[in-house]
C-alpha positions as CSV (number, residue, x, y, z in Angstrom):
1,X,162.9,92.1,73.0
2,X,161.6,90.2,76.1
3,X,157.7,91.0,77.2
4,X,159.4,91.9,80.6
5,X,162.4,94.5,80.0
6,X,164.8,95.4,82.9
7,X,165.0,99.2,82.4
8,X,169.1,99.1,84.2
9,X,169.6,96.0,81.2
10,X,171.2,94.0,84.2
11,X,169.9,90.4,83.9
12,X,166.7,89.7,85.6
13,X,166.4,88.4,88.9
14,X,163.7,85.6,90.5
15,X,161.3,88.2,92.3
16,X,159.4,87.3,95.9
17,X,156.8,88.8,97.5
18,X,159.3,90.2,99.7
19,X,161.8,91.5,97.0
20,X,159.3,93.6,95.1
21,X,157.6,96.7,97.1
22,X,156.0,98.0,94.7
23,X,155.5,97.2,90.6
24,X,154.7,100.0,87.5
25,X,153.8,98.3,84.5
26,X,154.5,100.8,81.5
27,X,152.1,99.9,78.6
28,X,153.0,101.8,75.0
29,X,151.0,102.8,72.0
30,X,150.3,101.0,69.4
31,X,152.9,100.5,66.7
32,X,155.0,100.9,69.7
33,X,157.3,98.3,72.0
34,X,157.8,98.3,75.6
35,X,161.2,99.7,75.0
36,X,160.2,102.9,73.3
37,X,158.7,104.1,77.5
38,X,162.2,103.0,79.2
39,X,162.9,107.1,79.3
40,X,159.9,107.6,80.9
41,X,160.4,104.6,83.4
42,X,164.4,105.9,83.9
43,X,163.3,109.5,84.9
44,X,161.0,108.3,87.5
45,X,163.8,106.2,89.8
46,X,164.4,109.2,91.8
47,X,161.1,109.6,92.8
48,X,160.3,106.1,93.1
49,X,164.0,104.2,94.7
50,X,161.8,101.4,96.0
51,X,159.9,100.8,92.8
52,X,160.7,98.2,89.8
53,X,159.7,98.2,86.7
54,X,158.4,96.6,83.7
55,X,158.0,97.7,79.6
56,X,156.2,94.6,78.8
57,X,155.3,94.2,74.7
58,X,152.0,93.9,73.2
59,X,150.5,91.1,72.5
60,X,150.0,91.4,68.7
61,X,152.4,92.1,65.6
62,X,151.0,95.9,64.5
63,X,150.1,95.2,60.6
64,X,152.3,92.6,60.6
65,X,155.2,94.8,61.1
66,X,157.9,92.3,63.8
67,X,159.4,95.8,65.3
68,X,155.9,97.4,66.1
69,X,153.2,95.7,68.7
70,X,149.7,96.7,69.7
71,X,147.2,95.7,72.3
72,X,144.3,95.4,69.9
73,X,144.0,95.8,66.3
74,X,143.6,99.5,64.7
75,X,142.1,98.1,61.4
76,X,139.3,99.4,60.4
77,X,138.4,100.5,64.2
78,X,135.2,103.0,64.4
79,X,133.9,104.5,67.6
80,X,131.0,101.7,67.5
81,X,133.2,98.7,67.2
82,X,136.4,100.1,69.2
83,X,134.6,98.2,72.5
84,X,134.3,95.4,71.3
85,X,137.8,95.1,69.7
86,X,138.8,95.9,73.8
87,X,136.8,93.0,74.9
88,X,138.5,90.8,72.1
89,X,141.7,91.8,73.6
90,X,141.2,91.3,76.8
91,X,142.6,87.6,77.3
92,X,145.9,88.3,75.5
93,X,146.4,91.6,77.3
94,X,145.4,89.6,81.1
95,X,148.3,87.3,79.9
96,X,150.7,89.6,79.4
97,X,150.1,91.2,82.8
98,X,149.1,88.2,84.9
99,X,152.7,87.0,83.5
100,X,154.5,90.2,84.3
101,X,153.5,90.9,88.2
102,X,153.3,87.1,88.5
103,X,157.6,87.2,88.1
104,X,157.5,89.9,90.9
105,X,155.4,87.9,92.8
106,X,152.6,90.9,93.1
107,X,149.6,88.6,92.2
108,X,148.2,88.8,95.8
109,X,149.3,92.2,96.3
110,X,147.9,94.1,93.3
111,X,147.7,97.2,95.5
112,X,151.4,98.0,94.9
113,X,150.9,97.6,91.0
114,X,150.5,100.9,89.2
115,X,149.6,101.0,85.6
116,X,151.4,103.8,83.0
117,X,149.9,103.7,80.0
118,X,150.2,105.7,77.1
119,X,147.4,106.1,74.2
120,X,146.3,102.3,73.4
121,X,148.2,101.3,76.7
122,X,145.9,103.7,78.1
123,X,142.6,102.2,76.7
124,X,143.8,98.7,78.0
125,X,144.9,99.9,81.6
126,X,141.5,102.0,82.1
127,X,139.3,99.2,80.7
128,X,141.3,96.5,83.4
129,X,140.0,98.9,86.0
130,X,136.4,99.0,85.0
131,X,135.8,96.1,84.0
132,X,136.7,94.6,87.6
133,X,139.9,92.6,86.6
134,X,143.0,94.1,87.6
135,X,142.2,96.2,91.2
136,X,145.6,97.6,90.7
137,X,146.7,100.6,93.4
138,X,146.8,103.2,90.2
139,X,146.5,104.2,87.2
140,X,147.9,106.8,84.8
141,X,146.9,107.5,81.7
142,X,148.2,109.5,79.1
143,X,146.8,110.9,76.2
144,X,144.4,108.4,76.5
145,X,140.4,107.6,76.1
146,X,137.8,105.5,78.0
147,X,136.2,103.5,75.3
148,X,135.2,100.3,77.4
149,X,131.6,98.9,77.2
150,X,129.0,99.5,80.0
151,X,128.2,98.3,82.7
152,X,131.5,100.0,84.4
153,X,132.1,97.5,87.4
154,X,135.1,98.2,88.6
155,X,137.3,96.6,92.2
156,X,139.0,97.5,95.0
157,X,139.5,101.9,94.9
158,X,142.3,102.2,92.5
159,X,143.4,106.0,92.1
160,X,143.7,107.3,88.7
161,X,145.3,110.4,86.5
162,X,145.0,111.4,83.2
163,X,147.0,113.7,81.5
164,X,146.6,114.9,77.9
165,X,147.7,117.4,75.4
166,X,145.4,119.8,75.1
167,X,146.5,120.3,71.0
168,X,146.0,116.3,70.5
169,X,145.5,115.3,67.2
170,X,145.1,111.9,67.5
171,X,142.6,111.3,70.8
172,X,140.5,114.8,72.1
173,X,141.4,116.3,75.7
174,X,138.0,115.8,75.8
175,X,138.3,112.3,76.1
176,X,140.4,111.9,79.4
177,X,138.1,114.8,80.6
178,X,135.1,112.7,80.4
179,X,137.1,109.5,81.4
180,X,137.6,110.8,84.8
181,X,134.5,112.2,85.2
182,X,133.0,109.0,84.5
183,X,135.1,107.1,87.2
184,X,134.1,110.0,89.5
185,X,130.7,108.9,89.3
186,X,131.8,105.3,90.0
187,X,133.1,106.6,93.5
188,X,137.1,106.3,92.8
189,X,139.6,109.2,92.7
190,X,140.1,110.4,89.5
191,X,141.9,113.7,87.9
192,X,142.9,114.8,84.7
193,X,145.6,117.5,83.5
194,X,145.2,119.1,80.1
195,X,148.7,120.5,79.0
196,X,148.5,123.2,76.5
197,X,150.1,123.8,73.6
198,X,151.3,120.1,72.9
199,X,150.5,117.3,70.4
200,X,150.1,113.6,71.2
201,X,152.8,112.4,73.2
202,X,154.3,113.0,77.1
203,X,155.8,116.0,77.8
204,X,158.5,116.4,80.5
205,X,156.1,118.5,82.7
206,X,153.4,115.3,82.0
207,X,156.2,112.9,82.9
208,X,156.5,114.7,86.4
209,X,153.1,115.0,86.6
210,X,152.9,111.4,86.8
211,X,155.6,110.5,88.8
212,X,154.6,112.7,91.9
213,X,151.3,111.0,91.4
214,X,152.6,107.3,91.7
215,X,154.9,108.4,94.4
216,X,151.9,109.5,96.1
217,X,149.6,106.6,95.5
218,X,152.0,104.0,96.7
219,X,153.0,106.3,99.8
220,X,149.4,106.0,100.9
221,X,149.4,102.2,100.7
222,X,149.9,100.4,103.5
223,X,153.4,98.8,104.1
């Protein structure tokens, strides 16, 4: 599996800055592979027809399992050392973006890249917006936390969502609650959803939920 995958399987075509209006980057959880959110990305084309996108891999084998990556290591993670495993990831993580908008030539025009992420993907897409790096157009995070180390700084006015299970086992509602709150106070548009009823993972009405979102976002970009 390439870190790029073409979600239509046709074989992938040299992108320009004109070819490429707009870019989501779908990042998965961990033990996951890119592959695993090409549903999700499929079940958005309608709403987004002038929108590519890309299911890149993590970075790292997931406890040495070959079929299953991650963005950082889960081994022996605690809420006092989780930022600093973030920070540790963070080169590998810029490469495996900076690689993937860099083949649709979006490197000056990070505007019209939106970040998906779910879970871990989530961590890593909502740490590249507040820590400055990536002033992508948008954000959406699912079932996600904010577990980045302070100072926030973040770029540019990137919108973000959250949406999360309300019955989450794995990472608290509570979690994207705060998240958004917290961007809030960093001035940039931020909103959660908390679905009830479900566990960790996206629901259809999440997936829409998302997709109207990112429709929106890049509508309000300039052309």
């Amino acid at each position: 599996m390439s870190g790029d995958s073409n979600c239509d399987r046709r074989p992938p075509i040299p992108m320009t800055k004109s070819s490429t209006k707009s870019l989501v980057i779908f990042l998965h959880g961990v033990g996951s592979r890119g592959a695993d959110l090409l549903p999700l990305a499929e079940g958005w084309r309608q709403a987004l027809p002038a929108s590519t996108f890309a299911t890149p891999d993590g970075p790292f084998a997931f406890n040495g399992d070959s079929s299953g990556r991650q963005w950082f290591s889960i081994s022996g993670v605690t809420e006092a050392n989780r930022p600093q495993r973030i920070v540790a990831a963070r080169p590998a993580f810029d490469d495996v973006l900076r690689g993937t908008i860099e083949r649709h030539g979006l490197l000056d025009h990070l505007d019209r890249v939106v970040l998906v992420g779910f879970s871990q993907g989530s961590i890593m897409a909502l740490d590249a917006v507040v820590s400055g790096r990536w002033p992508v157009g948008a954000v959406v995070a699912y079932s996600g936390r904010l577990a980045s180390p302070r100072p926030f700084a973040p770029a540019g006015m990137p919108r973000v969502l959250a949406v999360h299970a309300a019955a989450d086992p794995v990472i608290s509602a509570g979690a994207s609650i705060e998240a958004m709150a917290a961007l809030r106070e960093l001035g940039l548009d931020a909103d959660s959803h908390i679905l009830p009823g479900v566990g960790h993972t996206i629901t259809a009405e999440g997936a829409q939920l998302g997709a109207a979102f990112v429709a929106a976002a890049l509508s309000s970009e300039p052309e």
